[in-house]
DSSP file (Angstrom, degrees, kcal/mol; ACC not computed):
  #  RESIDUE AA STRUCTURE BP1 BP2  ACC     N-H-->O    O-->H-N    N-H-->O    O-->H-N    TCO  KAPPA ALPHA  PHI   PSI    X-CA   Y-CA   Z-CA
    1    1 A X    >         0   0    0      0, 0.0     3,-1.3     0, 0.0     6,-0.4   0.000 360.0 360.0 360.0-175.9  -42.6   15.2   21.1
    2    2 A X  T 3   +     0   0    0      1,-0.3     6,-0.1     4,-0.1     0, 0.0   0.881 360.0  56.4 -84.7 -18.6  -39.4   16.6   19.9
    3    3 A X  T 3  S+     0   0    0      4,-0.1    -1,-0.3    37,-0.0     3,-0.0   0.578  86.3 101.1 -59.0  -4.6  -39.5   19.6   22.7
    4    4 A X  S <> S-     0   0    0     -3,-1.3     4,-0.9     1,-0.1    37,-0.1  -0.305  85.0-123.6-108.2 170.8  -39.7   17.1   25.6
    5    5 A X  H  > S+     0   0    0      2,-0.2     4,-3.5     1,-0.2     5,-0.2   0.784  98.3  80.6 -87.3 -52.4  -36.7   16.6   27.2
    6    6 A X  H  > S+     0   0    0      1,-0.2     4,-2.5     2,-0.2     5,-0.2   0.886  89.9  47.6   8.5 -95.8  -37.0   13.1   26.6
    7    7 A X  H  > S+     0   0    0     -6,-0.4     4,-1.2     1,-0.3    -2,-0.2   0.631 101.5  59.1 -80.6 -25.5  -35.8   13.1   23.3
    8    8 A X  H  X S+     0   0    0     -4,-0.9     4,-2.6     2,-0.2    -1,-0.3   0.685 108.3  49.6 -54.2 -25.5  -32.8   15.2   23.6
    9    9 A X  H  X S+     0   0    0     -4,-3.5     4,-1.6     2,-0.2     5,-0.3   0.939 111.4  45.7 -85.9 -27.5  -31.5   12.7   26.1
   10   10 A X  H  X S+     0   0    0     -4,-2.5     4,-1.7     2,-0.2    -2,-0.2   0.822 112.7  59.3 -59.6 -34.0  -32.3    9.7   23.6
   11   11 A X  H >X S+     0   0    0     -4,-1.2     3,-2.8     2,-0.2     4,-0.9   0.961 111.7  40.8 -36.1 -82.3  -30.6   12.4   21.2
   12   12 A X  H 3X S+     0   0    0     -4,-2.6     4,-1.3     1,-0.3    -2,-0.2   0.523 106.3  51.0 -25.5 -69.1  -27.9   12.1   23.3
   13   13 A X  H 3X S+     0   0    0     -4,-1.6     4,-1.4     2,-0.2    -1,-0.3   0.689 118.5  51.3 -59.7 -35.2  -27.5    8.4   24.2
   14   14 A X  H XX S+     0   0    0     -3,-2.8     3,-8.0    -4,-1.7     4,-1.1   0.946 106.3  48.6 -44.0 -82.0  -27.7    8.2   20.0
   15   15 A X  H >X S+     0   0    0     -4,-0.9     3,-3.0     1,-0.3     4,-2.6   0.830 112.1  57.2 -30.6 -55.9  -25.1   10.7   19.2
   16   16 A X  H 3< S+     0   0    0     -4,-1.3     4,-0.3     1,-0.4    -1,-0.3   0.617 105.0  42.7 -73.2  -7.0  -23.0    8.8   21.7
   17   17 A X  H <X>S+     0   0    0     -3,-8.0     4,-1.1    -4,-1.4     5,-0.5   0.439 113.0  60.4-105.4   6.2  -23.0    5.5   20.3
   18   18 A X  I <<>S+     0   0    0     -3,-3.0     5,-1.0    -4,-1.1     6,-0.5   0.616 101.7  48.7 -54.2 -31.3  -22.5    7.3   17.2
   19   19 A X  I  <5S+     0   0    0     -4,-2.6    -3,-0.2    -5,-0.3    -2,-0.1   0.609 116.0  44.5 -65.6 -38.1  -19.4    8.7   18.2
   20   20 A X  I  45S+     0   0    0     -4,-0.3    -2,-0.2    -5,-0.3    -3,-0.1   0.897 130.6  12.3 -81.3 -36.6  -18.2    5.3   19.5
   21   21 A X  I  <5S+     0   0    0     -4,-1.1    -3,-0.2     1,-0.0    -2,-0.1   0.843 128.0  38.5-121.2 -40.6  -19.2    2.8   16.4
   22   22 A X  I   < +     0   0    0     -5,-0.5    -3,-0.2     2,-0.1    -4,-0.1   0.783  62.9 174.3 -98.6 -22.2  -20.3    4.9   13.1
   23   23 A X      < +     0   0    0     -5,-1.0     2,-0.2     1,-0.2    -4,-0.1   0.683  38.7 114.9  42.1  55.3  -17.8    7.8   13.2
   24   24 A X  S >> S-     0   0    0     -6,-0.5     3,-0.8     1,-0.0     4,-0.8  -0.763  85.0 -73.4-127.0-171.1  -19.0    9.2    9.7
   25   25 A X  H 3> S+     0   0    0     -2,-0.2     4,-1.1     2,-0.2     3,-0.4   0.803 123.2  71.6 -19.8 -54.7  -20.9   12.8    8.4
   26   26 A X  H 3> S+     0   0    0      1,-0.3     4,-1.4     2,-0.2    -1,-0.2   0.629  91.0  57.2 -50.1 -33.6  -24.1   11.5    9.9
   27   27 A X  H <4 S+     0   0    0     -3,-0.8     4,-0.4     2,-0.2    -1,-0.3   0.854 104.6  52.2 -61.4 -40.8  -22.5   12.1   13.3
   28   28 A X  H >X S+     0   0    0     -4,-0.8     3,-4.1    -3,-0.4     4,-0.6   0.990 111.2  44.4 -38.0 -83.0  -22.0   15.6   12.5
   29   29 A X  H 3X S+     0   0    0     -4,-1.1     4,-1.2     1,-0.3    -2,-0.2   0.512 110.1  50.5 -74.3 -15.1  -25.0   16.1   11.7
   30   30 A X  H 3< S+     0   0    0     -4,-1.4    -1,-0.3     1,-0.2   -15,-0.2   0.673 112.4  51.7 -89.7  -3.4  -27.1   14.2   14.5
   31   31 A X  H <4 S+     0   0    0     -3,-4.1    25,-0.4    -4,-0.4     4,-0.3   0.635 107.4  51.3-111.8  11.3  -25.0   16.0   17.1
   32   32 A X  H >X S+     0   0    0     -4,-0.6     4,-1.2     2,-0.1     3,-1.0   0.833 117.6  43.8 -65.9 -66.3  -25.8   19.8   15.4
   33   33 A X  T 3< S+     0   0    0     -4,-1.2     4,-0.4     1,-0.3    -2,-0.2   0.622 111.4  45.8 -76.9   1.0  -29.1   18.9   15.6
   34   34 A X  T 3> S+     0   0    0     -4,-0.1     4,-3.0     3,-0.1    -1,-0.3   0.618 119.2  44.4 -93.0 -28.7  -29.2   17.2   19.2
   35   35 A X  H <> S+     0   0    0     -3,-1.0     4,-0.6    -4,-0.3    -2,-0.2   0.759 118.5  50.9 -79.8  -8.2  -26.9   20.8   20.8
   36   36 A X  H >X S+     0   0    0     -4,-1.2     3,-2.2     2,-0.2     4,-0.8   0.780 118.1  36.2-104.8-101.5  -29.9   23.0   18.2
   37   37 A X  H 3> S+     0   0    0     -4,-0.4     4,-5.9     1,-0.3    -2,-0.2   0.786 119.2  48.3 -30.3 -57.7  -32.8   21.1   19.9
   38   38 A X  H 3X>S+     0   0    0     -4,-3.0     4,-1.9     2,-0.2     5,-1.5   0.887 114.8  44.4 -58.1 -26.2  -30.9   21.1   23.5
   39   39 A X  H XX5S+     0   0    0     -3,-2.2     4,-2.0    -4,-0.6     3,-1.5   0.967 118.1  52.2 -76.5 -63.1  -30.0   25.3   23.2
   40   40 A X  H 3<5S+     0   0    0     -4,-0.8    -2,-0.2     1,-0.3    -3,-0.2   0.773 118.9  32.9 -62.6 -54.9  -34.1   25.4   21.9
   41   41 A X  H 3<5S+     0   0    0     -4,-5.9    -1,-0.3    -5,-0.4    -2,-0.2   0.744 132.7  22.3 -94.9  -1.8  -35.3   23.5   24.8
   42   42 A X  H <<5S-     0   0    0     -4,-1.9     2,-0.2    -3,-1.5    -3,-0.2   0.720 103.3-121.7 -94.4 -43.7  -32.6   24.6   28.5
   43   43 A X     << -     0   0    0     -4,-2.0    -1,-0.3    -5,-1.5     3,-0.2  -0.917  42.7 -59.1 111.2-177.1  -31.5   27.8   26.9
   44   44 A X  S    S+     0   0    0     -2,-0.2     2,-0.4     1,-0.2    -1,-0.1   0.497 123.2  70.6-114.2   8.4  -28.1   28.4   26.4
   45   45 A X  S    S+     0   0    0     -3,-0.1     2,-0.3    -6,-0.1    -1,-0.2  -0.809  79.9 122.2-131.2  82.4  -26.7   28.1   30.4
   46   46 A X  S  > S-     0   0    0     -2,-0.4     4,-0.6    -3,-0.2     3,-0.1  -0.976  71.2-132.6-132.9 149.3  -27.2   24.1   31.0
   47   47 A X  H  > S+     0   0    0     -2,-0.3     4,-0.6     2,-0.2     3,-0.1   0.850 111.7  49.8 -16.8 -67.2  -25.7   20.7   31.9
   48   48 A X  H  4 S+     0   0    0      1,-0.3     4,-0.1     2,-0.3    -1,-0.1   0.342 111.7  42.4 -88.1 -16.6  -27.5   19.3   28.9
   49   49 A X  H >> S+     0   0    0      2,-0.2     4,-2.5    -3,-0.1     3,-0.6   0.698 113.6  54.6-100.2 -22.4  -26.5   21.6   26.4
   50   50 A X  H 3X S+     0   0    0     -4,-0.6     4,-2.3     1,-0.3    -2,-0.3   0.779 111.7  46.1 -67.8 -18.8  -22.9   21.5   27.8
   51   51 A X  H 3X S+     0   0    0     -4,-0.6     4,-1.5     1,-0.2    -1,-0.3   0.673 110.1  50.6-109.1 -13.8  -23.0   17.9   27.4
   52   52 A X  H <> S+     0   0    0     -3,-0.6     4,-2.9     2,-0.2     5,-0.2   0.856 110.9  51.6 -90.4 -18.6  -24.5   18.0   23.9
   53   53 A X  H  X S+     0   0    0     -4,-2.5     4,-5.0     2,-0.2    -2,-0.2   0.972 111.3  47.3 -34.9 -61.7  -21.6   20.6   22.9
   54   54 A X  H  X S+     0   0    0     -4,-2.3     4,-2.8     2,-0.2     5,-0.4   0.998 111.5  47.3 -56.8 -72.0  -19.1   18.3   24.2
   55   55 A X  H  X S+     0   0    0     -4,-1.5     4,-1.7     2,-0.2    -1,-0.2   0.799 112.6  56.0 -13.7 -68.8  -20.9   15.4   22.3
   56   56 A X  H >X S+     0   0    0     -4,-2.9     3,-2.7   -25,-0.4     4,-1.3   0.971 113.1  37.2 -40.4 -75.8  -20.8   18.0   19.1
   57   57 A X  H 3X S+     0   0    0     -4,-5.0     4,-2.0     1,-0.3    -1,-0.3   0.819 105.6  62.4 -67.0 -14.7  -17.0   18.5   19.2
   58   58 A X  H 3X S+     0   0    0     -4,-2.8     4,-1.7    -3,-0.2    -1,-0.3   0.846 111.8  53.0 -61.9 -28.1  -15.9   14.7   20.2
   59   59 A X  H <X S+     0   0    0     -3,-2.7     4,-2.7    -4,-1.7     3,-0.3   0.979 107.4  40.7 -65.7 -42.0  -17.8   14.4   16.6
   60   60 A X  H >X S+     0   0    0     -4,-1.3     3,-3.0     1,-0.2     4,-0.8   0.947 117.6  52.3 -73.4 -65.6  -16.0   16.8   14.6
   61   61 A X  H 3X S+     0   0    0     -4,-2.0     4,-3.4     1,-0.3    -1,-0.2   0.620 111.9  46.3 -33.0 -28.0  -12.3   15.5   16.4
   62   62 A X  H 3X S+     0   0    0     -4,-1.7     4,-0.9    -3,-0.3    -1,-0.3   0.853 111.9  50.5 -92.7 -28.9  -12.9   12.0   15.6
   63   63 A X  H <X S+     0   0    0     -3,-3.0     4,-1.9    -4,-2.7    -2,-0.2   0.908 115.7  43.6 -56.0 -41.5  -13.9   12.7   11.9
   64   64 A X  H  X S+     0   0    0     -4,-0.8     4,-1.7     2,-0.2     5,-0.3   0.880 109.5  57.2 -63.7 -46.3  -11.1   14.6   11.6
   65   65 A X  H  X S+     0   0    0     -4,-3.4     4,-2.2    -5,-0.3    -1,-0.2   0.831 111.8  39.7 -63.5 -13.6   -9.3   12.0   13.3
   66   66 A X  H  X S+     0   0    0     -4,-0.9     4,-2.4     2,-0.2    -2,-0.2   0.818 113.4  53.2-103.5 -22.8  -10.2    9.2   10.9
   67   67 A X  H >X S+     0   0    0     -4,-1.9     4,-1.6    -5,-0.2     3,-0.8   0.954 112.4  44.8 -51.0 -72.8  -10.0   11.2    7.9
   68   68 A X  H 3X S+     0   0    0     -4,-1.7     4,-2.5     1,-0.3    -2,-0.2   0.762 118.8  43.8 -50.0 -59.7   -6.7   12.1    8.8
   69   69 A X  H 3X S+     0   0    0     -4,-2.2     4,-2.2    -5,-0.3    -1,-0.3   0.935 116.8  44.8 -42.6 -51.4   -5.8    8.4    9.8
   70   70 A X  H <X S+     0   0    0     -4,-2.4     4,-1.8    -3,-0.8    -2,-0.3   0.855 104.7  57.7 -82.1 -12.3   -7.3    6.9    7.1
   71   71 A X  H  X S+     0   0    0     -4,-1.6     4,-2.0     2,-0.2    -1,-0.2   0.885 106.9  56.6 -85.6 -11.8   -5.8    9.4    4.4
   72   72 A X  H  X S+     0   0    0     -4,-2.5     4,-2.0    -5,-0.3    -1,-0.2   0.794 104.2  52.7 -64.9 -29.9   -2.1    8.2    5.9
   73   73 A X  H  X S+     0   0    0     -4,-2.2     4,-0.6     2,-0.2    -1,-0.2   0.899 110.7  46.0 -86.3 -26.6   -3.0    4.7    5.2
   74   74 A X  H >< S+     0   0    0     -4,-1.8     3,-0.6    -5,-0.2     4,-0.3   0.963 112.6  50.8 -40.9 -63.1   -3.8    5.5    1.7
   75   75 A X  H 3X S+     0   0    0     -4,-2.0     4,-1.1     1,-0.2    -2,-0.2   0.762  92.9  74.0 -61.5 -54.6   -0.9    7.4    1.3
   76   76 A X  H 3X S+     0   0    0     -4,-2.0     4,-1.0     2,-0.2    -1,-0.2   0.628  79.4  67.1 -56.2 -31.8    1.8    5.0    2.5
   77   77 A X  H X< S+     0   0    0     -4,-0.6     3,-1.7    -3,-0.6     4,-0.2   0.924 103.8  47.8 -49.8 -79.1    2.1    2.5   -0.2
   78   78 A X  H >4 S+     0   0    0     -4,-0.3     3,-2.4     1,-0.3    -2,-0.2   0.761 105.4  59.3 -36.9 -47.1    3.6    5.2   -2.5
   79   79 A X  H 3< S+     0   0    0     -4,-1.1    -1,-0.3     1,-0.3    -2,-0.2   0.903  98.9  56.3 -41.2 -45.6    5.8    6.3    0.1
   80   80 A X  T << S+     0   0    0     -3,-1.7    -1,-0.3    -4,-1.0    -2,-0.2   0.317  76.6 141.5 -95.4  -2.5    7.5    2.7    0.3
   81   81 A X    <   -     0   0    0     -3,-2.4    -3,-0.0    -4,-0.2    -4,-0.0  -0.450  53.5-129.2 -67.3 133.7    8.4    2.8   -3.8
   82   82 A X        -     0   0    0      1,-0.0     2,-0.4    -2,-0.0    -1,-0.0  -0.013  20.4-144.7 -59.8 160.2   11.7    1.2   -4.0
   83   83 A X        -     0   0    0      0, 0.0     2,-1.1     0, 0.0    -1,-0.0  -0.893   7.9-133.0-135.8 117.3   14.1    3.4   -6.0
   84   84 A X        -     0   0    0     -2,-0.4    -2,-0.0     1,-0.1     0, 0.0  -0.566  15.7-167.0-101.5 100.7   16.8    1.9   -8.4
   85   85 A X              0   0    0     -2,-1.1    -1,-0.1     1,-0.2     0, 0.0   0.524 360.0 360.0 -66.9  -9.9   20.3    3.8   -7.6
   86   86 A X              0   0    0      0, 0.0    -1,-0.2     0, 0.0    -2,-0.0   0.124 360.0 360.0 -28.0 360.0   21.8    2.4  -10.8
């Protein structure tokens, strides 16, 4: 069941190929809800919630890092406009 211990480490192992391949929202929101389930089922002084924390914040950095990436490749054609000194 979703208490069992179980299933917060299959949480995990998700979130953490979620973190490597899918990098979107969704990530977010499966590693609040794997660190929510892990504080629900250790308590708040664990190995297993420390490691879904860590999970949690490798999500937000790496969303932020591909937003951030990707809004620079957007951005850069316009940078590049030629300009006519004439």
């Amino acid at each position: 069941g979703r208490n069992d211990p179980k299933f917060v480490y299959a949480l995990q192992q998700l979130v953490q190929f979620s973190n490597e391949f899918i990098q979107d929202t969704s990530t977010i929101e499966l590693s609040k809800y794997t660190f929510d389930r892990a504080r629900t089922i250790y308590g708040y002084e664990s190995i297993v919630v420390a490691h879904s924390h860590r999970a949690l914040s490798k999500s937000l950095i790496t969303l932020a890092s591909t937003t951030f990436s990707r809004r620079i490749t957007q951005e850069s054609p316009s940078d590049n406009k030629s300009t006519d000194f004439s």
